[in-house]
C-alpha positions in Angstrom: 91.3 109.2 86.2 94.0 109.0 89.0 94.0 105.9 90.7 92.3 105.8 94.3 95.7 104.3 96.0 97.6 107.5 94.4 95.2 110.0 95.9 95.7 108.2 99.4 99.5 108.9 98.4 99.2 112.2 97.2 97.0 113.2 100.5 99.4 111.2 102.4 103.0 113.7 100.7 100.2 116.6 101.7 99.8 115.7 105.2 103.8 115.7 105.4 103.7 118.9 103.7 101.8 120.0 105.4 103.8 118.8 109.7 107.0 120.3 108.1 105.5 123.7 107.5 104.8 123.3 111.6 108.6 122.3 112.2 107.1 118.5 113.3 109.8 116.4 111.0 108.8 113.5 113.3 105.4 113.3 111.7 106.2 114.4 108.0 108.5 111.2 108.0 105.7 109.1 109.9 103.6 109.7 107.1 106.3 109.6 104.1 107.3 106.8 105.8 103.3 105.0 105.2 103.2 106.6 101.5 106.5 104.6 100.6 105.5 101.5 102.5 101.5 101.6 101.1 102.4 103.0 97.6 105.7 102.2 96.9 104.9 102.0 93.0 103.5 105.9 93.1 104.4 109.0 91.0 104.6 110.7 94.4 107.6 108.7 95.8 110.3 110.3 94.2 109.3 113.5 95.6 108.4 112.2 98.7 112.1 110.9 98.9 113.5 114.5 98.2 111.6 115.8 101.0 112.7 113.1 103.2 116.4 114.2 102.8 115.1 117.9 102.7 114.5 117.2 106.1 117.5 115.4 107.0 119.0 118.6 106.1 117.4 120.7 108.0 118.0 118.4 111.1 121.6 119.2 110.0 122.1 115.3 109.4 124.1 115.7 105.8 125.6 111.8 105.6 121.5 110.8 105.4 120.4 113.3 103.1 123.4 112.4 100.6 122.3 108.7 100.9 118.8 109.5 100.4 119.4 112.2 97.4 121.6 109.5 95.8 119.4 106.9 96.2 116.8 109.1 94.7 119.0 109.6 91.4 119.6 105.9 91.2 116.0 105.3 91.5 114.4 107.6 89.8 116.3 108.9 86.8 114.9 111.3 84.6 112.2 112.7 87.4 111.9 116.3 88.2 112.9 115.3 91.7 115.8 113.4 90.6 116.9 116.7 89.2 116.3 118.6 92.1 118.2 115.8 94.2 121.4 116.1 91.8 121.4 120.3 92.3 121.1 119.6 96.0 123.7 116.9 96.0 126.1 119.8 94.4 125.4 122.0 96.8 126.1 120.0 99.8 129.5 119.3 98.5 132.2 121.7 100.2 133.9 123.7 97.9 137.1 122.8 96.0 135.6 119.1 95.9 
């Protein structure tokens, strides 16, 4: 059975979900920014850091979502996000680098 504190984290990476499908970034980090703080030791935190520098990205702020994607590989080897972080990484390297 999932643990009660990883529901309140999973609810918490659906609520942020759920302001960046309504273009409110603001509030998607205000609530990844609780999961991270309330459940740091979650299986939703590496995910929760990809879509925080997903959203740097969109914000066209590309020196914070390379910190954050990096941070996310260092962190969290071996994770599905961690893979999706490295692919992203690559792809926000200009060409020729």
């Amino acid at each position: 059975a999932r643990q009660p504190g990883e529901t309140a984290a999973r609810a918490l990476m659906l609520l942020a979900l759920a302001r960046v499908q309504t273009g409110d970034f603001a509030a998607a980090r205000g609530h990844l920014s609780v999961l991270e703080r309330d459940h740091a030791a979650s299986e939703a935190l590496p995910e929760s850091r990809f879509l925080l520098a997903w959203i740097a990205i969109q914000e066209q702020q590309l020196g914070t979502a390379a910190a954050l994607l990096r941070e996310l590989v260092a962190r969290f080897p071996g994770t599905p996000a961690a893979a999706k972080a490295v692919a992203t990484l690559d792809s926000l390297q200009p060409e020729g680098r």
